[in-house]
N, C-alpha and C positions, 0 to 999 in steps of 0.2 A: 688144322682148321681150313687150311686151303685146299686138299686135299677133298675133304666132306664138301665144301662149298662144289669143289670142282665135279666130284660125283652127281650130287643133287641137280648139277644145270644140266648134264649129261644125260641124266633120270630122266626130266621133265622135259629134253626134247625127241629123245626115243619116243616115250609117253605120248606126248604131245603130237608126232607123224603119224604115227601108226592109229590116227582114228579113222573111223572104217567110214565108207562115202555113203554120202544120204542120199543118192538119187535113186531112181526107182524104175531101173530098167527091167527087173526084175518082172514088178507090178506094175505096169506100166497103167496107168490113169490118160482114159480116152479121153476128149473135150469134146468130141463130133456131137453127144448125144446132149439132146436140149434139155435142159435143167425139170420141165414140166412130167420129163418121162420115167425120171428118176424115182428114187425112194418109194419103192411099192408096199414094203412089209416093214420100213419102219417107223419103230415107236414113236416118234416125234413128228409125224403127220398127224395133221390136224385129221381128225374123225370126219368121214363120208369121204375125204378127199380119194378119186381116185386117180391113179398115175395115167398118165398120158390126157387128161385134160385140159387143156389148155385155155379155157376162157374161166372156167373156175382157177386155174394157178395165176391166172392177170387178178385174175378180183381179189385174191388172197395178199398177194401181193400190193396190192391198190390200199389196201384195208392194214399191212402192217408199216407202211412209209405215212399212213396218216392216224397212225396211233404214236408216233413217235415224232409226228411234228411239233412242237413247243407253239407255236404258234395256236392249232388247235386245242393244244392242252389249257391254252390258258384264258381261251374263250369259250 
């Protein structure tokens, strides 16, 4: 029994080191680029938006911080 106990801890910290790193040097994800310029072709753009606008992405913005104010919801 000690023997199996002893294997199994032995198991699970082989197991346990050997997980592979989450960073993403690989893919490296830029920050320089302003949020507004982003997402040109995808599906979860709100329809006519188009990328690189910038006073339409303020008003969009303006528009979902005051649908989720509880304040306005309940007046």
């Amino acid at each position: 029994m000690m023997r199996a106990l002893l294997i199994s801890v032995l198991a699970l910290t082989v197991f346990g080191c050997s997980e592979k790193t989450q960073s993403q040097d690989k893919e490296r994800v830029s920050g320089d680029v302003p949020p507004y310029k982003g997402a040109a072709n995808d599906p979860y753009v709100i329809k006519g938006w188009t990328a690189g606008n910038k006073t339409e992405w303020d008003t969009q913005m303006r528009n979902r911080a005051q649908s989720q104010n509880e304040y306005v919801k309940t007046n």
